[in-house]
DRENLUM-615748 format. One record per residue (C-alpha): residue number from 1; chain; residue in one letter; x, y, z. Coordinates in steps of 0.05 Angstrom, whole numbers, padded with zeros to 5 digits. Layout:
<nodes>
<node><mise>NUM</mise><fido>A</fido><tidren>a</tidren><x>X</x><y>Y</y><z>Z</z></node>
...
</nodes>
This chain:
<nodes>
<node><mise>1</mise><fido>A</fido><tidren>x</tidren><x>00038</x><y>00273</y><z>00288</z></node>
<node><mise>2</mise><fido>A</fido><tidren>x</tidren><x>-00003</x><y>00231</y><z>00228</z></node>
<node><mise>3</mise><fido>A</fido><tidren>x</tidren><x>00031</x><y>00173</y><z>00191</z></node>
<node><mise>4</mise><fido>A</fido><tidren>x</tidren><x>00053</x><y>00203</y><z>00126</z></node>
<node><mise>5</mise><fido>A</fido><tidren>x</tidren><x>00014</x><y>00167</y><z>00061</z></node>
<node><mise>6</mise><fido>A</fido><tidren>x</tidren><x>00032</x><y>00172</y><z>-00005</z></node>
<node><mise>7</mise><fido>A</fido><tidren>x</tidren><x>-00023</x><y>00142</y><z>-00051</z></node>
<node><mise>8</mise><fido>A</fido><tidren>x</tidren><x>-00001</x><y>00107</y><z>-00123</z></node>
<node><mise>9</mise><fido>A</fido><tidren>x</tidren><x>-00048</x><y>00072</y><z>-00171</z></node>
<node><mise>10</mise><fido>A</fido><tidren>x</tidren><x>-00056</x><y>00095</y><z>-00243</z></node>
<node><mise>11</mise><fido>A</fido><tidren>x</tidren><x>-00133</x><y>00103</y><z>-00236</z></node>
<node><mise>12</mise><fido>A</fido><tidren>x</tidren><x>-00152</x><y>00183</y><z>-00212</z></node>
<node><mise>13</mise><fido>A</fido><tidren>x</tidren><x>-00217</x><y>00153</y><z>-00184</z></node>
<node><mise>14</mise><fido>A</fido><tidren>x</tidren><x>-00183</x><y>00102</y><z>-00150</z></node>
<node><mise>15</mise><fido>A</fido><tidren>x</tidren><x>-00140</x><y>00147</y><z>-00115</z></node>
<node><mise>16</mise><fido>A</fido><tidren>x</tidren><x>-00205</x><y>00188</y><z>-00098</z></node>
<node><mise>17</mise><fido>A</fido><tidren>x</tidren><x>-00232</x><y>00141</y><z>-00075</z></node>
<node><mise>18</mise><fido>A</fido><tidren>x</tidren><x>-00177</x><y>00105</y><z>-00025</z></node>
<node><mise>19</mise><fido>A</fido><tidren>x</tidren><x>-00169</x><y>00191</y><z>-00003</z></node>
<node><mise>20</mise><fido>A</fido><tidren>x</tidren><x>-00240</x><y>00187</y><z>00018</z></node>
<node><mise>21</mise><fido>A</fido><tidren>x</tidren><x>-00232</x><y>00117</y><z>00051</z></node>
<node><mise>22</mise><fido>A</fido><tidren>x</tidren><x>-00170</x><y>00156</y><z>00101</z></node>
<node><mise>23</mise><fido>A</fido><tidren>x</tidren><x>-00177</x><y>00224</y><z>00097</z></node>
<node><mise>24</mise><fido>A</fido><tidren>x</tidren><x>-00223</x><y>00220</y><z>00156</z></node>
<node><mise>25</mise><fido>A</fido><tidren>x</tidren><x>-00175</x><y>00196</y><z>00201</z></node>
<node><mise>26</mise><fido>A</fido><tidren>x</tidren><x>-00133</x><y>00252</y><z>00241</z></node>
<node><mise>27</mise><fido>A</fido><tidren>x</tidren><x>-00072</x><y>00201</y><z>00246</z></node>
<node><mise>28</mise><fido>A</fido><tidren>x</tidren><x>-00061</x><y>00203</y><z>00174</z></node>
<node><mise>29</mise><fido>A</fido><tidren>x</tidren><x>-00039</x><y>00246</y><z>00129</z></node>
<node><mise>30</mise><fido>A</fido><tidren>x</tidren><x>-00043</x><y>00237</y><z>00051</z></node>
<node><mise>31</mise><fido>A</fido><tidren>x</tidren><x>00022</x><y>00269</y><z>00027</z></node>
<node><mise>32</mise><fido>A</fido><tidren>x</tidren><x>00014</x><y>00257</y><z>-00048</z></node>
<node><mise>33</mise><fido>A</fido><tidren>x</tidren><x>-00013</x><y>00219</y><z>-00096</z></node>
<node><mise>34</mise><fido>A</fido><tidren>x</tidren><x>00023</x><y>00193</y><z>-00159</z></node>
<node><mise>35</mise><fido>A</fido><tidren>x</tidren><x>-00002</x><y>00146</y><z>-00225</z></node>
<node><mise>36</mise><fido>A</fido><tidren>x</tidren><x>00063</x><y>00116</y><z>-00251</z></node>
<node><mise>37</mise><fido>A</fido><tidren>x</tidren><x>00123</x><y>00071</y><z>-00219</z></node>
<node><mise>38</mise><fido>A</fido><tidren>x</tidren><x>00171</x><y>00118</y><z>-00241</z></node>
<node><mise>39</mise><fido>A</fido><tidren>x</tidren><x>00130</x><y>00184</y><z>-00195</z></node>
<node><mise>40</mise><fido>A</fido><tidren>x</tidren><x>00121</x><y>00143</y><z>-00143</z></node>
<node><mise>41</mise><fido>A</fido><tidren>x</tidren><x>00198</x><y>00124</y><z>-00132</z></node>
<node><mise>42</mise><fido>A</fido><tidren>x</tidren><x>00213</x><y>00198</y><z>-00148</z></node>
<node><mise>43</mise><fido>A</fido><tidren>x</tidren><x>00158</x><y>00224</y><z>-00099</z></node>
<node><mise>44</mise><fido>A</fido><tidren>x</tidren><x>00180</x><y>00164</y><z>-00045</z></node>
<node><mise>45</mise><fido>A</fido><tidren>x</tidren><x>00251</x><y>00199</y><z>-00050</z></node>
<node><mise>46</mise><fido>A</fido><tidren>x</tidren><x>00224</x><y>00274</y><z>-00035</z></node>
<node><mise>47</mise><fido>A</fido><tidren>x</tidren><x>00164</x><y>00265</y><z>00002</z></node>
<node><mise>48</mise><fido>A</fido><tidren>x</tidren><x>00190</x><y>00207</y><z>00046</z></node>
<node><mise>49</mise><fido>A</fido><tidren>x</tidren><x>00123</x><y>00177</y><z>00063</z></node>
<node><mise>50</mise><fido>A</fido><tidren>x</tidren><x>00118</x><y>00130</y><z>00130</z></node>
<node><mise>51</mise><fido>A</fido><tidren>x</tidren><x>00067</x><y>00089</y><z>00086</z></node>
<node><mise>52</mise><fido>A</fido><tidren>x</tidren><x>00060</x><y>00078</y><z>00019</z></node>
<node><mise>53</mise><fido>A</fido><tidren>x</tidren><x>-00008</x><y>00046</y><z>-00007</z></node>
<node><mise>54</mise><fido>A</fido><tidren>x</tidren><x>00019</x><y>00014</y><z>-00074</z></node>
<node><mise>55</mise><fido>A</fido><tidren>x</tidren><x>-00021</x><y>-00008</y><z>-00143</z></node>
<node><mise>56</mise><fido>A</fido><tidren>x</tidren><x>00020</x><y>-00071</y><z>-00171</z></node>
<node><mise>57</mise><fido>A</fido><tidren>x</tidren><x>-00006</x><y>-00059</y><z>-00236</z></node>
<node><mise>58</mise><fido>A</fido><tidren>x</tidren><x>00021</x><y>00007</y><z>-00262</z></node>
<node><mise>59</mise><fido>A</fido><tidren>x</tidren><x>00037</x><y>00034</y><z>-00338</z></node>
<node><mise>60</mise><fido>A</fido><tidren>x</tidren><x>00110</x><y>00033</y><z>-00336</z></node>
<node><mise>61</mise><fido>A</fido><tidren>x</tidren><x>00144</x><y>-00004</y><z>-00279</z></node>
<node><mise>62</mise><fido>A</fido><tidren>x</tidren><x>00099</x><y>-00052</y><z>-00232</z></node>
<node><mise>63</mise><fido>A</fido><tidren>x</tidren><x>00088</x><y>-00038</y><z>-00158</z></node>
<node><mise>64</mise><fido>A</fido><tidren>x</tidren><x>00135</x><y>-00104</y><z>-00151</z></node>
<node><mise>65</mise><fido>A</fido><tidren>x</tidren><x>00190</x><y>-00062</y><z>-00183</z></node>
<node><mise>66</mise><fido>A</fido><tidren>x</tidren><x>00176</x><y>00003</y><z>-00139</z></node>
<node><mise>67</mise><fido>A</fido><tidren>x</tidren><x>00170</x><y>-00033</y><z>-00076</z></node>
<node><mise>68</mise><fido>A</fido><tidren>x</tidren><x>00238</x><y>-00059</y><z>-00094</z></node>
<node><mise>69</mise><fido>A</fido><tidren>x</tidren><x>00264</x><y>00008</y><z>-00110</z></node>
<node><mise>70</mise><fido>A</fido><tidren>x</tidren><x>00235</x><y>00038</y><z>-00054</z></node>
<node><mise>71</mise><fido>A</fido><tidren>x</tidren><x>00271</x><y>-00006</y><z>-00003</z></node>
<node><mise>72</mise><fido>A</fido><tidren>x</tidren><x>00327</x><y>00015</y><z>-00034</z></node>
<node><mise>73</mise><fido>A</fido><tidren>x</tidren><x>00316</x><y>00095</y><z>-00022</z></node>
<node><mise>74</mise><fido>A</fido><tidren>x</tidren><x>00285</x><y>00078</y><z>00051</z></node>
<node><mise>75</mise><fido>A</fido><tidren>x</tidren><x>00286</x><y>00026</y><z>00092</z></node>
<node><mise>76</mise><fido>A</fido><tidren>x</tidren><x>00226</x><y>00057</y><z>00141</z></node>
<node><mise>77</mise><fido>A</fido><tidren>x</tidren><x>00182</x><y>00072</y><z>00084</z></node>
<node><mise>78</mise><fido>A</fido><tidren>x</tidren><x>00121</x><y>00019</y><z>00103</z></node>
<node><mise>79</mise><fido>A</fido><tidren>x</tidren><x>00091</x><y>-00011</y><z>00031</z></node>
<node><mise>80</mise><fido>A</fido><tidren>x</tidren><x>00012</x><y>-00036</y><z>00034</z></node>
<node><mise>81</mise><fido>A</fido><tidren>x</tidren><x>00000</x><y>-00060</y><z>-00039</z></node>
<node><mise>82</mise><fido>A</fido><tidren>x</tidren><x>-00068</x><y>-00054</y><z>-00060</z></node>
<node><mise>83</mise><fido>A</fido><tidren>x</tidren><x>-00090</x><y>-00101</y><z>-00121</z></node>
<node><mise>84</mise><fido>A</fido><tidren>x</tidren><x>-00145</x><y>-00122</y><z>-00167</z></node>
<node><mise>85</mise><fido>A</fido><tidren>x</tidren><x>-00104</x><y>-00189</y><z>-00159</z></node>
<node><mise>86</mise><fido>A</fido><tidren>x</tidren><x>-00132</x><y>-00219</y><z>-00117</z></node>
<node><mise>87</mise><fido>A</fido><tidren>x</tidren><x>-00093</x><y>-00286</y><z>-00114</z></node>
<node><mise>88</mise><fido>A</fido><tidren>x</tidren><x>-00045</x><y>-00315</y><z>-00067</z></node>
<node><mise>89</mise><fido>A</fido><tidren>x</tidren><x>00010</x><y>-00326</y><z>-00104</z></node>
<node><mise>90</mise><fido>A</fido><tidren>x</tidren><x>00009</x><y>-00247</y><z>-00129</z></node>
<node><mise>91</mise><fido>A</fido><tidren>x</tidren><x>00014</x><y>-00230</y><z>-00051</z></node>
<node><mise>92</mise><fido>A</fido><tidren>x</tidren><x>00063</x><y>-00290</y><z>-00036</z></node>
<node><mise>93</mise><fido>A</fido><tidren>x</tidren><x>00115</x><y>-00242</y><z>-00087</z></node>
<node><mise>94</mise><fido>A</fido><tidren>x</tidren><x>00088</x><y>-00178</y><z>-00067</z></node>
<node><mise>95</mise><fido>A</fido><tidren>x</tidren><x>00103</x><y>-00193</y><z>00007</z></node>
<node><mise>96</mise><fido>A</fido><tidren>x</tidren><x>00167</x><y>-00214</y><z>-00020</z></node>
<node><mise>97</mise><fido>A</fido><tidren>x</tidren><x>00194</x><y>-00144</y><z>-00027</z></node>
<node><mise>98</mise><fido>A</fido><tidren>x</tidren><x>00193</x><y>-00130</y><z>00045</z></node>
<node><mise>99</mise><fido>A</fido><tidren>x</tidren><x>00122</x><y>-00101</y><z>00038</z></node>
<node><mise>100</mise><fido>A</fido><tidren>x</tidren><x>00089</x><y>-00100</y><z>00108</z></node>
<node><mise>101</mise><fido>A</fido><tidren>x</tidren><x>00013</x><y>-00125</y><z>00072</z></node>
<node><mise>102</mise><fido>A</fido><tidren>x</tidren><x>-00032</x><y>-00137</y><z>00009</z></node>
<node><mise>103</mise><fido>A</fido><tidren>x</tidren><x>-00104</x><y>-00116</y><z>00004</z></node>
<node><mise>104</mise><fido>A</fido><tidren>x</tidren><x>-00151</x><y>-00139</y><z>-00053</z></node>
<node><mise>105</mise><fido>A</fido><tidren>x</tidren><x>-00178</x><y>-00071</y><z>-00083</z></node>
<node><mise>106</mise><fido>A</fido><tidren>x</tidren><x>-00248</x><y>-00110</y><z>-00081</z></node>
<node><mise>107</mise><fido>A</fido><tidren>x</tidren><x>-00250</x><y>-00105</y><z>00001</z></node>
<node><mise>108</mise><fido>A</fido><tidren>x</tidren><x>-00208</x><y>-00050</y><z>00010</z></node>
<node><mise>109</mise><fido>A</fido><tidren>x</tidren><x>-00264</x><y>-00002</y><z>00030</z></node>
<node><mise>110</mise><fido>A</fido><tidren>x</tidren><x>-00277</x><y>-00050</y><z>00089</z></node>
<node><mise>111</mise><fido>A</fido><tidren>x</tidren><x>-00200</x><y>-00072</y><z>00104</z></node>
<node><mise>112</mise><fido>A</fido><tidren>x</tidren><x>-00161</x><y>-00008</y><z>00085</z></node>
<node><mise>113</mise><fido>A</fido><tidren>x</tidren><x>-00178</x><y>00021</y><z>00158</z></node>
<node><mise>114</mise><fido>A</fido><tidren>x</tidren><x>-00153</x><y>-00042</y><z>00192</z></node>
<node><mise>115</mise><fido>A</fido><tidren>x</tidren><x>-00089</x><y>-00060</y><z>00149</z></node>
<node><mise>116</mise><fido>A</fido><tidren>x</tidren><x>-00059</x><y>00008</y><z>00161</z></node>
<node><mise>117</mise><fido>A</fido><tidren>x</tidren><x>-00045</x><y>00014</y><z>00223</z></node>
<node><mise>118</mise><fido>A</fido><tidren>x</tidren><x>-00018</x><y>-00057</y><z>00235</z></node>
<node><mise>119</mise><fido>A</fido><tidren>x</tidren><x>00029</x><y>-00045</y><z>00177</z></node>
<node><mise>120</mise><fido>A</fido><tidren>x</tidren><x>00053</x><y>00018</y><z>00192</z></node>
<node><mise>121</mise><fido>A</fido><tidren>x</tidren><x>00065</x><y>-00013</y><z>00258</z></node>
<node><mise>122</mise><fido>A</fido><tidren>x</tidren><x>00114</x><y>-00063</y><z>00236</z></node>
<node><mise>123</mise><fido>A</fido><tidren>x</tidren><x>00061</x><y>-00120</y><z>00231</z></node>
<node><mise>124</mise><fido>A</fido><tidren>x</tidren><x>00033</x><y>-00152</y><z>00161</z></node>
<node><mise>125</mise><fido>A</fido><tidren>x</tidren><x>-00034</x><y>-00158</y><z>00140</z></node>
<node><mise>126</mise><fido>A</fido><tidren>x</tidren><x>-00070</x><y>-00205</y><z>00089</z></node>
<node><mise>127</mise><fido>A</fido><tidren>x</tidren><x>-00130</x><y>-00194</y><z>00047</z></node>
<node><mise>128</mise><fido>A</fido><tidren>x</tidren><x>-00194</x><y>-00230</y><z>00079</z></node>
<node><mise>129</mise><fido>A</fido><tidren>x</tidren><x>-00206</x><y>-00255</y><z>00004</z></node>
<node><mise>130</mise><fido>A</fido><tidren>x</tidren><x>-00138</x><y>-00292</y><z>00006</z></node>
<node><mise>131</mise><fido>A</fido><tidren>x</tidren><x>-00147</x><y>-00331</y><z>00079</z></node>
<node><mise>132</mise><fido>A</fido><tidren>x</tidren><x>-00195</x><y>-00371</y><z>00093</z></node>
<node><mise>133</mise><fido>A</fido><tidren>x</tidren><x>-00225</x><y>-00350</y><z>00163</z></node>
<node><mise>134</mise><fido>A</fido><tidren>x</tidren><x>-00223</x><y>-00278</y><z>00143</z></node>
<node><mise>135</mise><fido>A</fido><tidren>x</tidren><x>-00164</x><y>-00226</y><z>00141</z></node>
<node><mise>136</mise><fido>A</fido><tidren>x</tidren><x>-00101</x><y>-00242</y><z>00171</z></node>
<node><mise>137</mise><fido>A</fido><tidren>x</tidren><x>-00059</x><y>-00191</y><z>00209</z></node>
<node><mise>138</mise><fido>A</fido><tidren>x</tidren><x>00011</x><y>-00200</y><z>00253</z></node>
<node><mise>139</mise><fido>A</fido><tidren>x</tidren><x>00037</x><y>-00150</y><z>00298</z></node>
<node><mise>140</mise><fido>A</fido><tidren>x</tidren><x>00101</x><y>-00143</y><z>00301</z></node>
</nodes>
């Protein structure tokens, strides 16, 4: 059965463009998409989504906020924030929330591929951009 992904980042060609990154790949499934912090917790709650790919920077709450509120409406959700922040103290705080990883949106046509399955397999994953000897991934 395919991992679950719901997609949130306020940009439609964003979104296109991470669903054209993953949609390739039988073990996942995309099973929404939304723009704001507010649909995403509301579409977290009735889609359930193993693996949420997360925008920090959103109109009305940031992904900091949903991941938060997230954890709170399921613990096995999996969060993989993707950012045009692409410094480490922004993923220091995002990792904070219990977020399994943190891809800079500038690599995450090369990373996305890799960081999902470690995080959706309990490990955590680290933007190449923010270590020093390229990307950094735990399994778990």
């Amino acid at each position: 059965m395919p991992a679950r992904i719901l997609i949130v980042d306020d940009h439609d060609v964003v979104r296109r463009g991470i669903r054209s990154v993953i949609s390739a790949d039988p073990e996942l499934e995309i099973v929404g998409e939304a723009a704001t912090g507010q649909d995403a917790v509301r579409k977290t709650d009735e889609l359930r989504p193993d693996l949420i790919l997360l925008d920090i920077s959103l109109p009305d709450i940031s992904g900091i906020e949903v991941a938060i509120r997230v954890r709170k409406l399921s613990i096995v959700t999996r969060i993989l924030f993707l950012s045009q922040h692409d410094s480490v103290q922004v993923a220091n705080e995002s990792l904070k929330t219990g977020a399994g990883g943190f891809v800079a949106k500038a690599d995450a046509a090369r990373e996305l591929r890799q960081a999902i399955p470690i995080v959706l397999h309990g490990g955590k994953y680290l933007s190449e951009r923010l270590t020093a000897g390229g990307p950094k991934a735990e399994q778990s």
